[in-house]
GUVO-128663 format. One record per residue (C-alpha): residue number from 1; residue in one letter; y, z, x. Coordinates in nm, 2 decimals. Each point is the difference from the previous one (the first is absolute). Example, Ala and Ser with C-alpha at 12.3 -4.5 7.8 and 13.67 -1.06 7.14 Angstrom:
2
+-----+------+--------+--------+--------+
: pos : code :      v :      w :      u :
+-----+------+--------+--------+--------+
:   1 :    a :  -0.45 :   0.78 :   1.23 :
:   2 :    s :   0.34 :  -0.07 :   0.14 :
+-----+------+--------+--------+--------+
//
This chain:
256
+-----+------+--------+--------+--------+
: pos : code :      v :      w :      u :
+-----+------+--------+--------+--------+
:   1 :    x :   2.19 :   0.25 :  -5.48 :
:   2 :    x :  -0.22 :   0.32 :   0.10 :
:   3 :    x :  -0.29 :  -0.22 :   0.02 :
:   4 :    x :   0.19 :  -0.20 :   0.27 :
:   5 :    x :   0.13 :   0.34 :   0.20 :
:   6 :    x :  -0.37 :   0.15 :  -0.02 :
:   7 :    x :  -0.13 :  -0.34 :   0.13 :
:   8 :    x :   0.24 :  -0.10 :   0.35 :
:   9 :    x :   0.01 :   0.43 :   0.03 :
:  10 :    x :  -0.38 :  -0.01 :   0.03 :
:  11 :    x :  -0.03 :  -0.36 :   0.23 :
:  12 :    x :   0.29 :   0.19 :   0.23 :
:  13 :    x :  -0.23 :   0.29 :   0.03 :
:  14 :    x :  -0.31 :  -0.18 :   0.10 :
:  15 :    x :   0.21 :  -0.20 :   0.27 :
:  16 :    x :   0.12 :   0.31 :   0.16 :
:  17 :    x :  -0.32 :   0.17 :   0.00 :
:  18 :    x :  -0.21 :  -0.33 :   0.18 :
:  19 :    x :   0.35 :   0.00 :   0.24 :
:  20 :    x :  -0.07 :   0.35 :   0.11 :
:  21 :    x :  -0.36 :   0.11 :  -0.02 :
:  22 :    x :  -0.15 :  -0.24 :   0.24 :
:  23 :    x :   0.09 :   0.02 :   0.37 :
:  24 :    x :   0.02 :  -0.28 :   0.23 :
:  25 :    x :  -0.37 :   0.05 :   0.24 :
:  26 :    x :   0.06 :  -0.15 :   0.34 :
:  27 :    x :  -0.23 :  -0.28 :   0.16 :
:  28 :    x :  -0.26 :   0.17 :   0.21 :
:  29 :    x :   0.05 :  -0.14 :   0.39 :
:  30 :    x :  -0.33 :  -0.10 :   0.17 :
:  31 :    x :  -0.10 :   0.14 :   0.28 :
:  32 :    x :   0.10 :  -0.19 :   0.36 :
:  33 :    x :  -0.28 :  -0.12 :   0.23 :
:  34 :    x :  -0.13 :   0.26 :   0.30 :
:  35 :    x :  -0.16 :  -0.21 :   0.32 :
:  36 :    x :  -0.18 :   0.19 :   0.25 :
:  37 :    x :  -0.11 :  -0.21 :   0.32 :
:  38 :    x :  -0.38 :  -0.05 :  -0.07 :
:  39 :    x :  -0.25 :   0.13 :   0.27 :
:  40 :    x :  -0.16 :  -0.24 :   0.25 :
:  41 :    x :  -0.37 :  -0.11 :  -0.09 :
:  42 :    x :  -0.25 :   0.05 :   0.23 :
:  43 :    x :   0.15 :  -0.34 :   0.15 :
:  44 :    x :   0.33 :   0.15 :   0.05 :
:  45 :    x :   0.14 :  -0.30 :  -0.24 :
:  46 :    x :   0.26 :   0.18 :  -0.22 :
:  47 :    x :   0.03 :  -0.16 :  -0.33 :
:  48 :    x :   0.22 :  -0.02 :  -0.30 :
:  49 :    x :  -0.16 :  -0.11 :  -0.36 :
:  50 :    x :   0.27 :  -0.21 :  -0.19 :
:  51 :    x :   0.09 :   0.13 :  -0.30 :
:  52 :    x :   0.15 :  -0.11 :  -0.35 :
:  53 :    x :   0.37 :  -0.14 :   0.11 :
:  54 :    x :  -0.04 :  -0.01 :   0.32 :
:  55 :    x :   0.18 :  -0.19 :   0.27 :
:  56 :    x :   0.02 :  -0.01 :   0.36 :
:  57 :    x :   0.34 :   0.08 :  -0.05 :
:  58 :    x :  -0.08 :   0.32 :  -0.16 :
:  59 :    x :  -0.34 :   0.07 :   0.21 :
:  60 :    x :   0.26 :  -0.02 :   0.35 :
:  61 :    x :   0.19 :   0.27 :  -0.15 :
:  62 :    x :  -0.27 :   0.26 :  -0.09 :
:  63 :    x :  -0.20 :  -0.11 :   0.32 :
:  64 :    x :   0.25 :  -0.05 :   0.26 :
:  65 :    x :  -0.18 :  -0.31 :   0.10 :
:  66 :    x :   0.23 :  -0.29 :   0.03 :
:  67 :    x :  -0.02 :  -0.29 :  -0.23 :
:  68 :    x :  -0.06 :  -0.26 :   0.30 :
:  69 :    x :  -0.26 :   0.21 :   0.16 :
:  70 :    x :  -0.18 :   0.03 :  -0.36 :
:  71 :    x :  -0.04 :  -0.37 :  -0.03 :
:  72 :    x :  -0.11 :   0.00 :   0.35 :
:  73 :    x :  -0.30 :   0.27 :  -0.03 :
:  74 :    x :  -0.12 :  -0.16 :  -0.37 :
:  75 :    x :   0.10 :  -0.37 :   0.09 :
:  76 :    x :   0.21 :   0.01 :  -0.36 :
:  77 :    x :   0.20 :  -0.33 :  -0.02 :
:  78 :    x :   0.43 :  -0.03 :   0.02 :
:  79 :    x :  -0.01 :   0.12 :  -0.38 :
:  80 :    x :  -0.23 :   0.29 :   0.02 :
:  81 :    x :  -0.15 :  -0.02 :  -0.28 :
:  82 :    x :  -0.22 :   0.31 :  -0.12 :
:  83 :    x :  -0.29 :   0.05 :  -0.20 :
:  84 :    x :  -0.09 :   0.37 :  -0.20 :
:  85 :    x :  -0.25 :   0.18 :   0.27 :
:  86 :    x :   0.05 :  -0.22 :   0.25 :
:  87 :    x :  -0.10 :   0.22 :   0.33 :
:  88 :    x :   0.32 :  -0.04 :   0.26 :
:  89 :    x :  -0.07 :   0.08 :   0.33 :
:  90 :    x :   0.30 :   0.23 :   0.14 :
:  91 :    x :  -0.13 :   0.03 :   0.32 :
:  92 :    x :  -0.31 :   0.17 :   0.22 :
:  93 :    x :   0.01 :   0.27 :   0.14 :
:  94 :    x :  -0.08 :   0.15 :   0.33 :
:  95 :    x :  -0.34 :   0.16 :   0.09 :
:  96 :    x :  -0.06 :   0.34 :   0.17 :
:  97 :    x :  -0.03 :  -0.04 :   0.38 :
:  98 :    x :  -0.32 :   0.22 :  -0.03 :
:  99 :    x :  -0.20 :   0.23 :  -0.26 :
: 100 :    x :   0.11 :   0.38 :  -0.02 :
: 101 :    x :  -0.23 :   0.23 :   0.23 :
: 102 :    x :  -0.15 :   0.28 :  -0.16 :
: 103 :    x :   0.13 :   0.34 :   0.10 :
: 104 :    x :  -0.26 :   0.21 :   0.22 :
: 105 :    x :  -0.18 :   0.29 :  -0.17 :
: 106 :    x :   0.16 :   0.25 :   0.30 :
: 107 :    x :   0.35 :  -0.16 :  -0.07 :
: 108 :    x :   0.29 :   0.14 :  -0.15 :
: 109 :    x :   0.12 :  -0.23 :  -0.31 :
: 110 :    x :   0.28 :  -0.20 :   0.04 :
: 111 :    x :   0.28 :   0.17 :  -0.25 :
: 112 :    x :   0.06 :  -0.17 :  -0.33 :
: 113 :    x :   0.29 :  -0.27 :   0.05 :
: 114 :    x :   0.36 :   0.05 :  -0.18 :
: 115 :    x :   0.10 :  -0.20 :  -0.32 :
: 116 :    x :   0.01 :  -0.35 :   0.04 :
: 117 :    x :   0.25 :  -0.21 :  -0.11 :
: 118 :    x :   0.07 :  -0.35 :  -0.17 :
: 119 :    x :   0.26 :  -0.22 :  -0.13 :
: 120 :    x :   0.16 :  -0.04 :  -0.36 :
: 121 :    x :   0.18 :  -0.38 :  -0.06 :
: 122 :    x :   0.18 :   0.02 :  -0.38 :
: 123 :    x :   0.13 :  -0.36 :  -0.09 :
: 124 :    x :   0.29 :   0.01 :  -0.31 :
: 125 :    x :  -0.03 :  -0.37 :  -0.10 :
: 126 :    x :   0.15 :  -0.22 :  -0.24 :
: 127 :    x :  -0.19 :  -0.04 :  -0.29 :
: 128 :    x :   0.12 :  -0.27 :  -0.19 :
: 129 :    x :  -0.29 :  -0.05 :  -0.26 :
: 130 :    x :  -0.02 :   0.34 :   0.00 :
: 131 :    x :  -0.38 :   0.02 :   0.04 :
: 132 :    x :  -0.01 :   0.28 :   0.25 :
: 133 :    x :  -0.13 :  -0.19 :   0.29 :
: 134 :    x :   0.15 :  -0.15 :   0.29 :
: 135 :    x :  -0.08 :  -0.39 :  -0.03 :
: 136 :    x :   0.16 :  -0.32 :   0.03 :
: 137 :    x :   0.37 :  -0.02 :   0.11 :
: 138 :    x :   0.05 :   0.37 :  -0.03 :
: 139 :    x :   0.17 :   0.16 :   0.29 :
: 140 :    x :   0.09 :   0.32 :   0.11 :
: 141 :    x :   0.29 :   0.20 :  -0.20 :
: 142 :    x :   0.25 :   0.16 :   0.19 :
: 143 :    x :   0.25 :   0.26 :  -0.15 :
: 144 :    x :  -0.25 :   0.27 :  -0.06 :
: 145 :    x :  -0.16 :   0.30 :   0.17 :
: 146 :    x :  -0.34 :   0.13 :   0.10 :
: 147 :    x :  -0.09 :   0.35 :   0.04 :
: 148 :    x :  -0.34 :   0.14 :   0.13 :
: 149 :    x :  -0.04 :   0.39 :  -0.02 :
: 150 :    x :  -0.33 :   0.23 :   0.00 :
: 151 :    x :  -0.09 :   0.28 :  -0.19 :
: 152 :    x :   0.06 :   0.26 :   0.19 :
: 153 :    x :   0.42 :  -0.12 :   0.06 :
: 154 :    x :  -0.09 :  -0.01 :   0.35 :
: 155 :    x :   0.10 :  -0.36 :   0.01 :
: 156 :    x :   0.25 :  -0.19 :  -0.17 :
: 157 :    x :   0.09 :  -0.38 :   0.13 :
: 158 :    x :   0.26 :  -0.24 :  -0.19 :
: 159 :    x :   0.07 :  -0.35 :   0.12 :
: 160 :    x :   0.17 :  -0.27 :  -0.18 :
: 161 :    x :  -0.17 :  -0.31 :  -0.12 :
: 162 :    x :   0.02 :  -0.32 :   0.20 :
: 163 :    x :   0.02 :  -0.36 :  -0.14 :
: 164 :    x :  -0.24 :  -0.14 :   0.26 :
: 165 :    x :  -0.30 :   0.23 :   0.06 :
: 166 :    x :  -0.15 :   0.27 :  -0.16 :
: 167 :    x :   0.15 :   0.36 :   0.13 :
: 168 :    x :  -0.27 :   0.15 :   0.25 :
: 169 :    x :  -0.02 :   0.40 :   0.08 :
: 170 :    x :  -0.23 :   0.06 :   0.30 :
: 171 :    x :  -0.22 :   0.27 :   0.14 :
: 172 :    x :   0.01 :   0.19 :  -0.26 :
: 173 :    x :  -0.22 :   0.28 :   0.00 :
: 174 :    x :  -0.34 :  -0.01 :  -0.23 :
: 175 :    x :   0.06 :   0.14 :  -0.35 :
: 176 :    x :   0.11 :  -0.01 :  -0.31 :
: 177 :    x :   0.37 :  -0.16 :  -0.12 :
: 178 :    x :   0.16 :  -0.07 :  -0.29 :
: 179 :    x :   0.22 :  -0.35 :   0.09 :
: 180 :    x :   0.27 :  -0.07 :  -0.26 :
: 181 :    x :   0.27 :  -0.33 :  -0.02 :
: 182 :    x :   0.36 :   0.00 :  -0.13 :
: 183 :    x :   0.03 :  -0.40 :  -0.11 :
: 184 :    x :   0.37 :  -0.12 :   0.05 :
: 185 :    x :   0.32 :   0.02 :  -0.27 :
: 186 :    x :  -0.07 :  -0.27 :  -0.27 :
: 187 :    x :  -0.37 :   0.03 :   0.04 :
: 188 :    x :  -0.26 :   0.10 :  -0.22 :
: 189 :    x :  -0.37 :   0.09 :   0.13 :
: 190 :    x :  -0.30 :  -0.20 :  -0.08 :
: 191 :    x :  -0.25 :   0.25 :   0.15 :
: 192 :    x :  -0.01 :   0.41 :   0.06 :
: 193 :    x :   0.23 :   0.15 :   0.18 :
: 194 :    x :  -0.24 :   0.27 :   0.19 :
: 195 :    x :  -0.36 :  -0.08 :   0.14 :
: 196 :    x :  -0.18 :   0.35 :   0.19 :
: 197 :    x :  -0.16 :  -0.16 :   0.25 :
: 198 :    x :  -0.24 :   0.16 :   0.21 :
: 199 :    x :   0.03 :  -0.11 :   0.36 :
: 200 :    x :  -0.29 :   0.02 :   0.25 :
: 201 :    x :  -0.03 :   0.02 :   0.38 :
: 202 :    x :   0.03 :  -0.39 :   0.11 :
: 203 :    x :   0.11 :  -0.14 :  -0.37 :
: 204 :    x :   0.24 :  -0.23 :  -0.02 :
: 205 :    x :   0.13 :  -0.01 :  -0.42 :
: 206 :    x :   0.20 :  -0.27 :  -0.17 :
: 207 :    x :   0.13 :   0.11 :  -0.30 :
: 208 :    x :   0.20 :  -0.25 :  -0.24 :
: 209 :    x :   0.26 :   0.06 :  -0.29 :
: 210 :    x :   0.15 :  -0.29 :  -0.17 :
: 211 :    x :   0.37 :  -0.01 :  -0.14 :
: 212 :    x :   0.20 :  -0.23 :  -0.18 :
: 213 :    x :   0.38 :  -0.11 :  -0.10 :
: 214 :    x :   0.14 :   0.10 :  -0.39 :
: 215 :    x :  -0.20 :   0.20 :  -0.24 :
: 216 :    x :  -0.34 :  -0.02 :  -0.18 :
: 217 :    x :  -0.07 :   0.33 :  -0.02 :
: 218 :    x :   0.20 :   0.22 :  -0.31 :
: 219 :    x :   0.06 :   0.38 :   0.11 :
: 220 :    x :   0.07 :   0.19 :  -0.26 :
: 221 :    x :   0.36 :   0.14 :   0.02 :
: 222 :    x :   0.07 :   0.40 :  -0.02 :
: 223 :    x :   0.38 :  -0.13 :  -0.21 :
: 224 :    x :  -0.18 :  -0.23 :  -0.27 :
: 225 :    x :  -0.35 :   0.19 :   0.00 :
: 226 :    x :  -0.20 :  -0.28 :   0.08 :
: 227 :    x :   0.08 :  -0.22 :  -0.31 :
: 228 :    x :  -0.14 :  -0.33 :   0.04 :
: 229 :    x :   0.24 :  -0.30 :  -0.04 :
: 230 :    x :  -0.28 :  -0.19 :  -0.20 :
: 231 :    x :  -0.03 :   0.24 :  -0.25 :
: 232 :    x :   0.42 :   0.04 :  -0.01 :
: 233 :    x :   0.02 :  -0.36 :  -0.15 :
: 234 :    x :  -0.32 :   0.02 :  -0.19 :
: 235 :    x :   0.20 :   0.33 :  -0.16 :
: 236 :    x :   0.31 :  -0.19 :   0.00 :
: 237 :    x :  -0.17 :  -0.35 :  -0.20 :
: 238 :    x :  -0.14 :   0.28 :  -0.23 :
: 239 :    x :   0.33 :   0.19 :  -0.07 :
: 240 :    x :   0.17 :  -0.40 :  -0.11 :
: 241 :    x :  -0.26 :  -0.05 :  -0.14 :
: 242 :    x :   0.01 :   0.33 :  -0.25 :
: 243 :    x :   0.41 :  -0.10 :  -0.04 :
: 244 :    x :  -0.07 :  -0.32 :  -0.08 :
: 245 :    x :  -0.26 :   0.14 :  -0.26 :
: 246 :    x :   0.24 :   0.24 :  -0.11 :
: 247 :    x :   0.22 :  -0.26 :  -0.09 :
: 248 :    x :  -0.22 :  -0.22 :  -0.23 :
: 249 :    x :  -0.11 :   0.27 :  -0.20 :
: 250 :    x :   0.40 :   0.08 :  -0.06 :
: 251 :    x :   0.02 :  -0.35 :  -0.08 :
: 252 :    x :  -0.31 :  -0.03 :  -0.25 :
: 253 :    x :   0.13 :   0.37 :  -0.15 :
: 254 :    x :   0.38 :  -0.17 :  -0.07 :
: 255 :    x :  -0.22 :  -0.31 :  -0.19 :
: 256 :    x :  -0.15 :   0.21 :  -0.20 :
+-----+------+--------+--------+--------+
//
């Protein structure tokens, strides 16, 4: 009978201990795509290179370029089909009037300009395979929020998300943000939440961050301490499992 109490007492302890001394560690998001509108060549042909999961559907919302007019400049057929570095043409781009004059030597130089300033798109899509990328059927998520502040708190810009386009902020001035998204209630995110971005004068960034319906990502809760569920029924299998040992060894002990 002490040989059975001694037994379940020490499977008992060895279930609470595996129950309590491993916390639950959260799936790490991936990081969200950043587009930046590519410089003319010496051409003036601006051009995207297609990559990994790609789709026009997803290139018109980092570009800006509509789907029709992407067909039309890379004579793609009704399905638009893409291949991995294909080279899109986005459009071309207009050439200087005439080359800068030199200043003359007895001239006074022109004063440095001011800041520029550029243009930050965020798109808060559905992710439904929850690959991080905007392909496929994959639209726009509305619900959310968008903010865009810069390091010295000078600026500070919060729009909410739309369910057609992605949400624009322009003429903002040159420098360096720090854009974060709120997804919507019932959501859980799929990519970071916060991207610094450094703008330039003339830049026009997309930034993407993916989120999807239910939960696939386990926080650890500050009430349970993080216990994971998986090893609350391993513990649990291991606790019948020491009763039900317990119990035939009282039985053998009462046959003998």
């Amino acid at each position: 009978m002490k040989r059975t109490i001694i037994l379940s007492s020490l499977v008992l302890f060895v279930a609470i201990l595996l129950i309590n001394i491993f916390p639950v560690q959260a799936e790490t998001s991936l990081p969200q795509v950043v587009y930046s509108t590519p410089t003319p060549n010496a051409e003036g042909r601006i051009v995207f290179v297609v990559r990994a999961g790609d789709s026009c559907n997803s290139i018109s919302f980092l570009t800006g370029v509509p789907i029709d007019e992407l067909r039309r400049l890379n004579n793609l057929k009704e399905d638009c089909a893409l291949l991995e570095f294909q080279q899109l043409l986005l459009g071309i781009a207009e050439k200087p009037s005439q080359a800068a004059t030199p200043t003359p030597l007895n001239q006074i130089p022109t004063p440095t300009l001011p800041p520029g300033s550029g243009d930050v798109c965020v798109l808060l899509f559905d992710d439904t395979n929850g690959n991080s990328v905007p392909d496929g059927n994959e639209v726009p998520l509305a619900g959310g929020a968008i903010s865009i502040t810069d390091r010295d708190g000078k600026i500070s810009l919060t729009n909410p998300t739309s369910a057609t386009t992605p949400v624009c902020f322009s003429a903002i001035a040159e420098g360096e943000y720090n854009i974060s998204v709120a997804v919507p209630e019932g959501y859980n995110p799929t990519t970071l939440l916060n991207y610094p971005l450094k703008l330039r004068g003339g830049d026009k960034s997309t930034l993407d961050f993916g989120a999807q319906p239910g939960s696939k990502i386990i926080e650890p809760s500050p009430i349970d301490g993080g216990k994971s569920p998986i090893l609350g029924i391993f513990g649990a299998i291991l606790i019948l499992g020491g009763a039900g040992l317990g119990f035939y060894v009282m039985r053998v002990g009462r046959r003998n």
